[in-house]
Each structure stands twice: as C-alpha cells, then as structure tokens.
C-alpha positions in Angstrom: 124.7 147.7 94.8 124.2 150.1 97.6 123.5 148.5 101.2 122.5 151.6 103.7 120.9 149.6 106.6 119.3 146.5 107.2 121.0 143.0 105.7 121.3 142.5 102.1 121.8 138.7 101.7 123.1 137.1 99.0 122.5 133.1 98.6 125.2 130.7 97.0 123.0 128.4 94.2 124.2 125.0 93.8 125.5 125.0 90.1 125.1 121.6 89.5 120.9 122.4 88.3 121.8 123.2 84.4 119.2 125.7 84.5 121.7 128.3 86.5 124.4 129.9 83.9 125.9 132.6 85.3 128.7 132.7 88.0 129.0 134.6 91.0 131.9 135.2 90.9 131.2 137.1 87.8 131.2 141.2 88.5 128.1 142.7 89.8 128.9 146.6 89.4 130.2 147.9 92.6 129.2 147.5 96.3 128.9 150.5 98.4 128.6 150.2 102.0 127.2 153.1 104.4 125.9 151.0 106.7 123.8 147.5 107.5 125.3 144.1 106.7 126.1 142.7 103.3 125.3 138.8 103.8 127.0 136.4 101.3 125.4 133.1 102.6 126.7 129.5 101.5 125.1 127.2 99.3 126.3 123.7 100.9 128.8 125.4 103.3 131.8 122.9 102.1 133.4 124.3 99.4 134.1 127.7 99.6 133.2 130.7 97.0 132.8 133.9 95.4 130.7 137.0 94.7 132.3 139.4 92.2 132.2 143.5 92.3 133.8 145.9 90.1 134.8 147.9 93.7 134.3 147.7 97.0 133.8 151.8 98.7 133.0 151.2 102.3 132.4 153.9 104.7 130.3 151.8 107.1 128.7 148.6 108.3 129.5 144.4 108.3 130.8 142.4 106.1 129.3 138.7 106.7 131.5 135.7 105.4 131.3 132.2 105.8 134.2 130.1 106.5 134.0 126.2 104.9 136.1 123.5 105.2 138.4 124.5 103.0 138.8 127.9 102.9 136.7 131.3 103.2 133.8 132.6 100.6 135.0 135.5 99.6 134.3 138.9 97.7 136.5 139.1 94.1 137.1 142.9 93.0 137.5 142.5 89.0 138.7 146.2 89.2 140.0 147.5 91.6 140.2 147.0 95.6 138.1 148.3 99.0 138.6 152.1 99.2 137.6 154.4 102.0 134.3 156.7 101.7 134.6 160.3 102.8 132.6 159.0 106.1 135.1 155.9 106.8 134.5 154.7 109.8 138.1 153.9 110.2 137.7 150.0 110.1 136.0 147.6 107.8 134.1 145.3 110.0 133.9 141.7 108.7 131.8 139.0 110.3 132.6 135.3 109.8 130.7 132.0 110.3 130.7 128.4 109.9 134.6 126.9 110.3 136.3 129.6 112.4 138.5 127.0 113.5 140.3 127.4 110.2 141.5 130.3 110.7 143.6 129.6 113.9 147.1 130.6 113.4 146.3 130.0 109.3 145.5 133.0 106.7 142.8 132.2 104.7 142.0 135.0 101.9 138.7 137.1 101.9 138.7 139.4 99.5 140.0 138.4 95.9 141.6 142.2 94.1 143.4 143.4 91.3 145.0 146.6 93.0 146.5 146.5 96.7 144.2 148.5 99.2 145.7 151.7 100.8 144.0 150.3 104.0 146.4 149.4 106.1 146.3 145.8 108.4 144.7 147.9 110.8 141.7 149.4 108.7 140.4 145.8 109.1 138.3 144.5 111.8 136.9 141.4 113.3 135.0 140.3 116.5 137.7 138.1 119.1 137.1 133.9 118.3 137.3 132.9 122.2 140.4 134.0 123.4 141.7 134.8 119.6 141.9 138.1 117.9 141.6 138.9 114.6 144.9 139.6 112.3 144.6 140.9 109.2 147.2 140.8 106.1 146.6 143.4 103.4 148.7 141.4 100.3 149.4 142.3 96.7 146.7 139.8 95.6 144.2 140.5 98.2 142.8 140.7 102.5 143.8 137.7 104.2 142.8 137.1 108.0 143.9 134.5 110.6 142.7 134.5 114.8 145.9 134.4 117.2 146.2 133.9 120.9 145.4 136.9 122.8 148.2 136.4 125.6 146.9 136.7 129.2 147.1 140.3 130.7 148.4 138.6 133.5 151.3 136.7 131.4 151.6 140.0 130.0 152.6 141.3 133.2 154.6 138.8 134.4 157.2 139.1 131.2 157.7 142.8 131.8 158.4 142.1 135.3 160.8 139.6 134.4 162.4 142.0 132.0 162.7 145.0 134.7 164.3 142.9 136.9 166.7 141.7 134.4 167.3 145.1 133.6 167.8 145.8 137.8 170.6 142.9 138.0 172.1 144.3 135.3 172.6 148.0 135.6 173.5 146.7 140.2 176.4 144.0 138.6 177.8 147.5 136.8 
C-alpha cells in the first residue's frame, strides 16, 4: 500500500458479525508513505487494535491513531520495522485521537515490530496535548509514546538563575 497525498482511511469492523474472517491485524504487504495521511479509524473506540504490514518505509506524511480506553490502535510490522526513504523528512509524524489523556506521563505502544528501528526517539513526532509534549521510546519490541509537562519558560528561567547564583556564593565564599 502506497499513500502519496490525500487520506487513506482504514475502518476497524466489529468482529463479532460471523460473516467477517480475516484479522487486521493480519499483514497487508507493506505501507509506503511519501506523503498524505494514513487513517486507521476505530470500530467502537473502546478496545484498542491492530492493522498489520510486512514494513513500514516512510519518507513523508501523518500517521493517524486512535487512543481508547485501554490502550492505543496500533500498526503491527510482521517483518520488519519503520525505515527511512531516501526523501525522509527527518521525523515520522503521528497523529492521535480519542483518549489522549492516556497517554499522560504513561507509554502506551504504537507500533507493534519484529526488528528495532534505527530511528532514533527523535525521528518521531507528535503535535503538543495542551501544555504536554510528545516523548517517544524507540524499544526492542516496538514505538511507545507518552505526553509530559512542557515546564514553563519562565520556571525555566527561574532554575538557571537560581543555579548562577548558587554558583556566585560559591566561587565569593572561596
């Protein structure tokens, strides 16, 4: 699957109808990304997911996930991991909906692999949650992301003051 521009949404499908066999979490070739949005949309938005690849190669565009109660739907690599495209962008930008309160100050995996990306944390990219930002954990077993506190510039400021003049009383007691 190739996604160049636009969004290429995928719909969850309750699985309790008989008539629907097949898994999505299941591998579905590989997923290319040079651009647009690749949408993986919940079914009832309470139990979280997954849709299955082969690979992900990204070189650009969004990543949309929905966060549940309970966790994250997520994208399982059967074969191998995200891997950067001659034309990386530099950052894989991920989108997420639904329960973003989850991931306050709790990792919640996204991305399901059998090899450990060569991105590193900071290959990975999210929009701010209020006054959170976006921290990503690249692990043996897969992406993981979490939204900290973004301290204050201005508390920012005042600990390096306090520091220099720590520093100051110091090196004038010597």
């Amino acid at each position: 699957m190739e996604v160049r521009g636009g969004t290429f949404e995928i719909a969850r499908y309750s699985y309790s109808d008989a008539t629907i066999t097949t898994d999505s979490s299941a591998s579905h070739g590989n997923l290319t990304m040079l651009g647009g949005r690749f949408k993986f949309s919940p079914g009832d938005g309470i139990t979280s997911a997954a849709f299955g690849f082969d690979k992900l190669e990204y070189a650009d565009g969004i990543i949309w996930l929905n966060i549940n109660q309970d966790g994250a739907d997520m994208i399982k690599l059967h074969n191998g991991t995200i891997t950067a495209l001659d034309d990386f962008t530099g950052k894989v930008f991920f989108e997420f909906d639904g329960n973003v309160e989850l991931l306050l100050d709790n990792y919640v995996k996204i991305v399901d692999w059998t090899q450990k990306s060569e991105l590193g944390n900071n290959n990975f990219y999210a929009d701010d949650y209020g006054m959170n930002k976006a921290v990503f954990d690249v692990r043996d077993d897969g992406l993981y992301v979490k939204y900290s506190a973004i301290p204050e510039p201005a508390t920012c400021a005042a600990v390096l003051g306090i520091f220099c003049l720590a520093i100051a009383a110091w090196r004038h007691r010597k």
